[in-house]
C-alpha positions in Angstrom: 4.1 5.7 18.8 1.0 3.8 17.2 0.5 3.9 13.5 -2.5 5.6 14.1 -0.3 8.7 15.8 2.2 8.9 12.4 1.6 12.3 11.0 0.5 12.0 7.0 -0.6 14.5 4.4 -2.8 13.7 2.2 -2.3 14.3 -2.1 -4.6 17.9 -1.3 -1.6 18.6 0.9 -3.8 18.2 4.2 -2.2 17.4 7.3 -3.6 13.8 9.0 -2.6 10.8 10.7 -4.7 7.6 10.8 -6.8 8.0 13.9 -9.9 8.6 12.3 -9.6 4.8 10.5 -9.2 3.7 13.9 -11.8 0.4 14.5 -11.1 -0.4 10.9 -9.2 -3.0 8.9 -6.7 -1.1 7.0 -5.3 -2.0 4.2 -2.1 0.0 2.8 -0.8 -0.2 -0.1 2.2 1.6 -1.8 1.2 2.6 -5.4 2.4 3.7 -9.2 0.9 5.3 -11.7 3.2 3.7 -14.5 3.8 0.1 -13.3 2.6 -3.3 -14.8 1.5 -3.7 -12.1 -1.1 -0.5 -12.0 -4.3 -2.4 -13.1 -4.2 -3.5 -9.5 -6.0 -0.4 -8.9 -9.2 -1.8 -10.3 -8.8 -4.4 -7.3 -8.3 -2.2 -4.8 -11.4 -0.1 -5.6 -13.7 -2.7 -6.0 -12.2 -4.1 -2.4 -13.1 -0.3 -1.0 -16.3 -0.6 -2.3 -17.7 -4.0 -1.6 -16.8 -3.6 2.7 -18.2 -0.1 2.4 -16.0 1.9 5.1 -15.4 -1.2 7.4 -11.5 -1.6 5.4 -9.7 1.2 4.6 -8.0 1.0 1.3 -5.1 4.0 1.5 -2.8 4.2 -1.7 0.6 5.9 -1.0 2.4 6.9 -4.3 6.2 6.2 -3.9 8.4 6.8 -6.7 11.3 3.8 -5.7 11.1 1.6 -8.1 12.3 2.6 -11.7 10.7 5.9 -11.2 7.1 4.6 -12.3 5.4 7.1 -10.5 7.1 10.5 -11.6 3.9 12.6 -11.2 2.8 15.2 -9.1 0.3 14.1 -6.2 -2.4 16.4 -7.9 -0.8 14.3 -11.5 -1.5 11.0 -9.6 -5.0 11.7 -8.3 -6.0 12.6 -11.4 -4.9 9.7 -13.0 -6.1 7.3 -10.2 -9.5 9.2 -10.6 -9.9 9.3 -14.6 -8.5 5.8 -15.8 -9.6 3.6 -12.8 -12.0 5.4 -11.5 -10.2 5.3 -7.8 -12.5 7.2 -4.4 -10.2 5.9 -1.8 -7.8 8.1 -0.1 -4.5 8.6 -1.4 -2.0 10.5 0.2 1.4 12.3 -0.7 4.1 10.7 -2.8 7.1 9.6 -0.6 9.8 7.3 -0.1 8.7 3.7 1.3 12.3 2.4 0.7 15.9 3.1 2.3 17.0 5.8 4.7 14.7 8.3 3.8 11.2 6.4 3.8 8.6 7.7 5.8 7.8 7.0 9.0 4.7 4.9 8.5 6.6 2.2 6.1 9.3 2.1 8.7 6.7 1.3 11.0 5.1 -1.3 9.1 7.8 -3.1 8.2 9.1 -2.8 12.3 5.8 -4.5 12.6 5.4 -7.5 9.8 9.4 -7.7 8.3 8.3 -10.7 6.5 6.2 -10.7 3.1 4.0 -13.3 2.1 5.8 -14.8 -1.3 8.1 -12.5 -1.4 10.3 -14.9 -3.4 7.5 -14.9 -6.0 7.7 -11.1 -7.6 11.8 -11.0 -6.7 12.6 -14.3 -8.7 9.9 -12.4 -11.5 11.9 -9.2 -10.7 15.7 -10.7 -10.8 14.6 -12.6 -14.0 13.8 -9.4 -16.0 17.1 -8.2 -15.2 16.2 -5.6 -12.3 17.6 -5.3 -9.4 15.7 -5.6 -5.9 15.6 -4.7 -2.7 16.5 -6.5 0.8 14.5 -8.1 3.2 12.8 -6.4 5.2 12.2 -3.5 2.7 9.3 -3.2 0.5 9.5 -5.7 -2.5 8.3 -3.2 -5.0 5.0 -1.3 -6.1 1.9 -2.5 -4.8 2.9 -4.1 -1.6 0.4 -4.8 0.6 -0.3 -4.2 4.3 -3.2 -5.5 6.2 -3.9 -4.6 9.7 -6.5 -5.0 12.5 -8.9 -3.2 14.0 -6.9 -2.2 17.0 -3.6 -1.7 14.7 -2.3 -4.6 16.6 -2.2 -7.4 14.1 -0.1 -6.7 10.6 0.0 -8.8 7.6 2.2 -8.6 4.7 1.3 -10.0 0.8 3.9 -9.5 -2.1 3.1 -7.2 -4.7 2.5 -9.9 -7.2 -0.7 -11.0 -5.4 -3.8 -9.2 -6.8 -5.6 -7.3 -4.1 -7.9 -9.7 -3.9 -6.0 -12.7 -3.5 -8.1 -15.6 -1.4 -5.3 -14.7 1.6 -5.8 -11.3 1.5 -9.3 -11.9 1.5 -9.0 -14.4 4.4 -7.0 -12.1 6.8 -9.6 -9.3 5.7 -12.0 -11.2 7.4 -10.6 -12.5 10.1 -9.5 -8.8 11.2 -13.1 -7.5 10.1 -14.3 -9.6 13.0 
């Protein structure tokens, strides 16, 4: 199964998949409302707006990491939409972590197991006392996925990277060609 053929619902509680982002970069990106890390949604916005439907910035609210995103997916759009001021799609709040994560994460991380400076945000992570998770799994919030055109190509940044890091920005281009 391609990651285009995953079924998704959306945070309106539509049922989707990814087919209609087909022939565009996507960029995925797992999301919390009450992480230090949140700001990044500024990034990611501006990212969705300067390539203007060629990238695909989708935000999927997982609540896995010291339960910083405890909302409600219509709780989470609104905040996305009133304090950052967020238009790309986000879907519905699920696992992206252990036995239970959905089946787009599993996917992803079947593609790309390894994270670009992953070590980075777990050393940050161990230092402040709290605990991580294992390679291949998802660092923590804000992970970020790139892939191609053709959903053939997958890059992986640390959450620690801001979403427009001059590597993400790199592989963005070279998969927007």
């Amino acid at each position: 199964m391609s990651i285009y053929d995953i079924p998704l619902t959306t945070s309106a509680g539509e049922q989707t998949n990814l087919a209609a982002y087909k022939g565009k970069v996507l960029y995925i990106v797992n999301v919390a409302s009450k992480c230090g890390l949140t700001p990044q949604y500024e990034g990611l916005e501006a990212l969705y707006k300067k390539y203007n439907g060629d990238v695909a910035v989708l935000g999927f609210p997982a609540n896995d990491f010291l339960a910083q995103e405890p909302g409600s997916d219509s709780d989470i759009q609104e905040f996305c939409t009133l304090k950052y001021n967020v238009t790309f799609p986000l879907f519905k709040k699920a696992s992206v972590i252990g036995e239970d994560k959905q089946p787009l994460y599993a996917k992803l991380i079947e593609l790309q197991p390894v994270t670009i400076k992953r070590d980075e945000i777990i050393n940050k992570l161990k230092g402040s006392g709290i605990a991580t998770t294992p390679e291949p799994e998802v660092a923590w919030n804000f992970e970020k996925f790139i892939i191609n055109k053709d959903g053939t190509k997958v890059q992986r940044f640390s959450p620690g990277l801001a979403p427009n890091d001059a590597d993400i920005v790199k592989t963005i281009e070279e998969f927007n060609q």
